[in-house]
C-alpha positions in Angstrom: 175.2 172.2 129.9 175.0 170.6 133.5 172.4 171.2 136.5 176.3 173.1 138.3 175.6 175.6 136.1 172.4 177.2 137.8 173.5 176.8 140.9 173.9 180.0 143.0 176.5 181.3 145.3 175.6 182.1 147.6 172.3 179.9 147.5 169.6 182.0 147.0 165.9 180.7 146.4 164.7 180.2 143.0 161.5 182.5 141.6 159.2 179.5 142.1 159.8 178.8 145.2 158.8 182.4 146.4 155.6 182.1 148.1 157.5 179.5 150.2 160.7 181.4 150.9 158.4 183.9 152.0 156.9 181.7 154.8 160.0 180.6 156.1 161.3 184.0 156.4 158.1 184.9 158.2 158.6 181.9 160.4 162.4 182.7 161.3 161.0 186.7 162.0 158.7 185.7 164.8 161.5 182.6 165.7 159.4 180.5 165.3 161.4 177.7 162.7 160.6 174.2 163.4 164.0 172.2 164.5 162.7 169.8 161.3 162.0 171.1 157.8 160.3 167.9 155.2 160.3 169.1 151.8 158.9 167.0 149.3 158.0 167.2 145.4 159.1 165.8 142.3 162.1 165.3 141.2 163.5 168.0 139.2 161.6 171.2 141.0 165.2 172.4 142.8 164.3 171.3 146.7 168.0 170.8 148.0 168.3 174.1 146.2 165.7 175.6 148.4 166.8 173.7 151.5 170.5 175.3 150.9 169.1 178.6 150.7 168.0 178.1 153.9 170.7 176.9 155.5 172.9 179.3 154.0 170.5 182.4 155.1 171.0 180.5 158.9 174.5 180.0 158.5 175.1 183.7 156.9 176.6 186.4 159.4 175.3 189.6 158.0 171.8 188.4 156.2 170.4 191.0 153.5 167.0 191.3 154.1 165.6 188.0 153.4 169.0 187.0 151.6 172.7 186.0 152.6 175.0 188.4 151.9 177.8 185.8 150.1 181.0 187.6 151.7 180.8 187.4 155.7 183.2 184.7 156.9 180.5 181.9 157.3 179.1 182.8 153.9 182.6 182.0 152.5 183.2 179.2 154.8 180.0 177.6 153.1 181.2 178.5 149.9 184.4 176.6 150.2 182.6 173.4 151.9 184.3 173.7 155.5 181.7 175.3 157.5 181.5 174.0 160.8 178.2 174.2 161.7 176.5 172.9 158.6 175.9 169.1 157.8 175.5 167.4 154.4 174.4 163.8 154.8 173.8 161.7 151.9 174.6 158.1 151.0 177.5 157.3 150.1 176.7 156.0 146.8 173.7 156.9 144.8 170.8 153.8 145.4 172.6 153.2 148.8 171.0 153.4 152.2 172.1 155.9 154.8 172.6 153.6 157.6 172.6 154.0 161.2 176.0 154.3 161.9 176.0 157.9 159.9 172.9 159.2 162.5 174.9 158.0 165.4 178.1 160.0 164.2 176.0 162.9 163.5 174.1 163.0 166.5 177.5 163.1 168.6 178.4 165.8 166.6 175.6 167.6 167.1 175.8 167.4 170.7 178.5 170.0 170.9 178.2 173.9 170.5 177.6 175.6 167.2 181.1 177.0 167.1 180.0 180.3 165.0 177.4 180.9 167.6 174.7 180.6 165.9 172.1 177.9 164.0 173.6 174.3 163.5 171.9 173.0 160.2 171.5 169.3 159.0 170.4 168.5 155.2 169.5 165.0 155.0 169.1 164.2 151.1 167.3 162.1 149.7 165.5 161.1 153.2 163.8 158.0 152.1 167.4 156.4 152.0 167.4 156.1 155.3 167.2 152.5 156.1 164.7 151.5 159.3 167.3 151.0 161.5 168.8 155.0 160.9 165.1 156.4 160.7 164.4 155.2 164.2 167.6 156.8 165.3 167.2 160.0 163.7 163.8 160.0 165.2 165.0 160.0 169.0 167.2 162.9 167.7 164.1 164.8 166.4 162.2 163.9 169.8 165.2 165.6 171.9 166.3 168.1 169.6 169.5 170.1 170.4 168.8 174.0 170.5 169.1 176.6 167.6 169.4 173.1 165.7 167.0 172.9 162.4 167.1 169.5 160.1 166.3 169.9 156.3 165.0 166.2 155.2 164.7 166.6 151.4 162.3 163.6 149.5 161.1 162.8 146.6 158.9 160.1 147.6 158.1 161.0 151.3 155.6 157.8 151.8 158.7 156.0 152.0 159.6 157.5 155.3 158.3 156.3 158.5 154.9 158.2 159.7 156.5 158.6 162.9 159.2 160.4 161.4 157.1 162.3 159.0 155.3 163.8 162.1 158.1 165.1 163.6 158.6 167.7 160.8 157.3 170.5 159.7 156.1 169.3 156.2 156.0 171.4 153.2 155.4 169.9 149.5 156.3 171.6 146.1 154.2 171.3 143.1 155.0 171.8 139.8 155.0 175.0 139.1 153.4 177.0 136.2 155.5 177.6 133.2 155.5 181.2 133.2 157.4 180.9 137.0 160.0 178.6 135.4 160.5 178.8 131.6 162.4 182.4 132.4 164.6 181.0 134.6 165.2 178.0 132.5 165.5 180.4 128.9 168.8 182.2 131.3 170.4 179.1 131.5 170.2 177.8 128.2 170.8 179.1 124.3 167.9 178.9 122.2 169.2 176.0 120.0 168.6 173.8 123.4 164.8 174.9 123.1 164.3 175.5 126.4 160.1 175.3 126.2 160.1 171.9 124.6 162.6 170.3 127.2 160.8 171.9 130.0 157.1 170.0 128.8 159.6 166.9 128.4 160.4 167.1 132.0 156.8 167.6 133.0 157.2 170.9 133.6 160.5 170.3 136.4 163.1 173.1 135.3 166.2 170.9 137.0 164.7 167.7 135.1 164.8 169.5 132.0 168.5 170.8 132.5 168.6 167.1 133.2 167.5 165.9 129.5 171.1 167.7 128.8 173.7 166.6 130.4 176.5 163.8 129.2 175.1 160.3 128.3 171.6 161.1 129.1 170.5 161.7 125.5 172.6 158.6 124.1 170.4 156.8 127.2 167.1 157.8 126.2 168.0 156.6 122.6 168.9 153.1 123.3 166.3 152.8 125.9 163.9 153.5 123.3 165.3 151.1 120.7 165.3 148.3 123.4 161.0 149.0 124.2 160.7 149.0 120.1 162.3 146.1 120.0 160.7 143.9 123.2 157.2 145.4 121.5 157.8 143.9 118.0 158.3 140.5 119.6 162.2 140.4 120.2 163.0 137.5 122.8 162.9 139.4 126.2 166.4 137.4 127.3 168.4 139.2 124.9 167.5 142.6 125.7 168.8 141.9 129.7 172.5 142.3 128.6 172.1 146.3 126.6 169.5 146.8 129.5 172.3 146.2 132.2 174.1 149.0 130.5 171.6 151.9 131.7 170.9 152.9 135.2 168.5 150.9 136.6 166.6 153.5 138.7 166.5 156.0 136.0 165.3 153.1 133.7 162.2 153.1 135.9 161.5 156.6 136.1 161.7 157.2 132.5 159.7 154.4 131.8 156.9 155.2 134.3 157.3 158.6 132.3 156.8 156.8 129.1 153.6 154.8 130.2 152.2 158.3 131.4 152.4 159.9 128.5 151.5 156.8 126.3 148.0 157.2 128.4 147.7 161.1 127.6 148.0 160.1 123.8 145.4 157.2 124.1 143.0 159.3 126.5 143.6 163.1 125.1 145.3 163.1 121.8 149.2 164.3 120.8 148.7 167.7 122.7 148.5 165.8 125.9 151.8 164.5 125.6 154.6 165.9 127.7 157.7 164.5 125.8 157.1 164.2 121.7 160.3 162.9 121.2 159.2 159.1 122.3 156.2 159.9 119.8 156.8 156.4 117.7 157.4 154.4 120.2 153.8 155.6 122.3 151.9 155.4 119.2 153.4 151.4 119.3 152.1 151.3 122.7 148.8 152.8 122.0 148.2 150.1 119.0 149.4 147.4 121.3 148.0 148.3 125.2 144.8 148.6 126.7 144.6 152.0 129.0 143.9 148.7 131.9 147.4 147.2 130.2 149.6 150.3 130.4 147.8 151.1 134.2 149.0 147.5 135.3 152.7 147.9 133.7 153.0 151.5 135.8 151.7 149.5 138.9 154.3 147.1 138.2 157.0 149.9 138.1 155.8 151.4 141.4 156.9 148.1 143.4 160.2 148.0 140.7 160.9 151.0 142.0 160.6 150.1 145.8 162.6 147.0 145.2 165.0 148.9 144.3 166.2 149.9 147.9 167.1 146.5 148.9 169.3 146.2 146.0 168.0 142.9 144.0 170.4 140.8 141.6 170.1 143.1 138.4 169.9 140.1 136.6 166.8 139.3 137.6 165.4 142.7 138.4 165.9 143.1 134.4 164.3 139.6 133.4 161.0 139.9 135.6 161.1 143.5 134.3 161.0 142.7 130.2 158.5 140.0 131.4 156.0 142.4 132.7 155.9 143.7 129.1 155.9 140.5 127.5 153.3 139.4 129.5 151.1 142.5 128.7 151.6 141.7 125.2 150.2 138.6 124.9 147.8 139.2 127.9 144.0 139.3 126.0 
C-alpha cells in the first residue's frame, strides 16, 4: 500500500482539512485570496494535498460548488501534468536546496499571460529548501506580485524560512487532527489486517505518516534501526554501528529517532498508555532504565541542530560518528 493510493483526481480536500477549505473558499467568494498561501504542520497531515486542491479548484474551468469538476480541459490538462498555468517546484533531489537559479526561471515565466485566462498557481514544496540566496529572490517576487498569481509555500518546519518571507504570506498552520476526522479516512484506504488505529497512534495521529509506516523498505528500516540503538545501548563500540547506519536515510533516521526519544519520555513521565508507537516498546523501556528525562531532553536537543545540519549537507561519515557519540556520551554521562 503506498501514499499514491489516496491521492484524489481530481484533488479534492481531505475531511480534516474542512474547516480550512471552507475559509479559502470564503476568501476566493469575496476575491479576496492572498497572491501567497504558507501552510505549515507536521509532516504526514496531507498539506500538498490541500495546496493541490487548491490549485486545482483555481485551475478548474467549470468549478462544482466548492469543488473542480475533474473533466473540463484544464481539469484534464492537470491531470495529465501539462497544464500551462500551474507550477510545481521542488528540489531536484530530496535533502537538496532549491537554489536561485530555479526562482529566476520561474519568475520569467511568470511574467507572461496565464494562457487559460485565468489564475497562474505556484506550489513551492517543501519551502524551507529554499537556500538564502533563492528566498531573497522569491521574496522581491512576492513584493511585486504578478496579477491573478497565488503562490502555495508548503513547510514542515516554517522557522526555517526567512521572517521576511514568512510575512509576505498569508499563513495558515494544520494541527493534528482528532482521530475521529482521520481514522475513517485512513480505515477506506487500508484492509483491516494493516490495523489502521494502531498505525495511525504510531504516526502521532498523521494519516499520510501512517500510510507511510507501509510502504517498501520502511518496515525493514525501522527494524534495523532499532537493532542498531539496542546495540549502541548495551555498550557496542559506536564506530561499528557508522557502516549499517550509512545504509538508512539519514533525515528519516532523525525524525524517527526524535520520535523514539518522544515517546521514551511519555513512558517515563505517563506510563505505556502514553506511548504513540508500542512497537519500539523494548527498546524505550532500555532507554527508560538507562536515561534521565534531563538525558533524553538533551539527546532530542541534539537531534534538533542534526537535523538543521542537515541542509548543508555534512560528510555522512561524520554526521553518523558525532551522532552515535551523543548517545554514548549520555550513557556514561552521571
Amino acid at each position: 500500500m503506498s501514499v499514491a493510493k489516496a491521492e484524489q483526481k481530481p484533488a479534492l480536500p481531505l475531511p480534516w482539512h474542512a474547516s480550512l477549505w471552507q475559509q479559502w473558499h470564503q476568501q476566493y467568494q469575496a476575491d479576496r485570496l492572498p497572491h501567497a498561501l504558507l501552510l505549515s504542520g507536521e509532516a504526514g497531515l496531507g498539506k500538498r494535498t490541500l495546496a493541490r486542491a487548491l490549485a486545482h479548484f483555481l485551475l478548474c474551468e467549470q468549478p462544482q460548488g466548492q469543488h473542480p469538476c475533474g473533466h473540463c480541459a484544464g481539469c484534464q490538462l492537470l491531470e495529465s501534468g501539462f497544464h500551462p498555468d500551474w507550477y510545481n517546484l521542488q528540489p531536484e533531489a530530496e535533502g537538496k536546496a532549491i537554489r536561485i537559479d530555479a526562482i529566476r526561471d520561474l519568475t520569467q515565466r511568470l511574467q507572461q499571460s496565464a494562457q487559460k485566462g485565468g489564475y497562474k498557481v505556484v506550489l513551492l514544496w517543501p519551502a524551507e529548501a529554499l537556500n538564502l540566496h533563492a528566498a531573497n529572490a522569491l521574496l522581491k517576487t512576492l513584493e511585486e506580485p504578478e496579477p491573478s498569481t497565488l503562490f502555495l509555500l508548503v513547510s514542515d518546519q516554517p522557522s526555517r524560512l526567512p521572517a521576511t518571507l514568512r510575512s509576505r504570506c498569508q499563513h495558515w498552520a494544520l494541527s493534528i487532527p482528532p482521530s475521529a476526522e482521520t481514522l475513517p479516512w485512513l480505515t477506506c484506504q487500508l484492509s483491516a489486517d494493516q490495523q489502521p488505529e494502531q498505525l495511525l497512534r504510531a504516526a502521532g495521529g498523521r494519516p499520510f505518516a501512517a500510510l507511510k509506516l507501509l510502504e517498501s523498505g520502511v518496515e525493514q528500516q525501522r527494524v534495523e534501526l532499532v537493532r542498531l540503538m539496542e546495540q549502541l545501548t548495551c555498550g557496542a563500540d559506536p564506530l561499528e554501528l557508522i557502516a549499517p547506519l550509512k545504509k538508512l536515510p539519514l533525515a528519516w533516521m532523525i525524525t524517527t529517532l526524535q520520535n523514539w526519544c518522544a515517546d521514551t519520555l511519555r513512558l517515563m513521565m505517563a506510563g505505556e498508555a502514553a506511548v504513540y508507537d508500542t512497537r519500539q516498546q523494548p527498546l524505550y523501556q532500555q532507554w527508560a532504565d538507562c536515561f534521565s528525562v534531563h538525558q533524553l531532553l538533551a539527546i532530542q536537543q541534539e537531534l534538533e541542530q542534526r537535523q538543521r545540519h542537515l541542509l548543508t549537507h555534512p560528510n555522512e561519515e561524520l554526521f553518523l560518528e558525532g551522532l552515535v557519540i551523543t548517545f554514548q556520551r549520555a550513557l556514561h554521562d552521571e
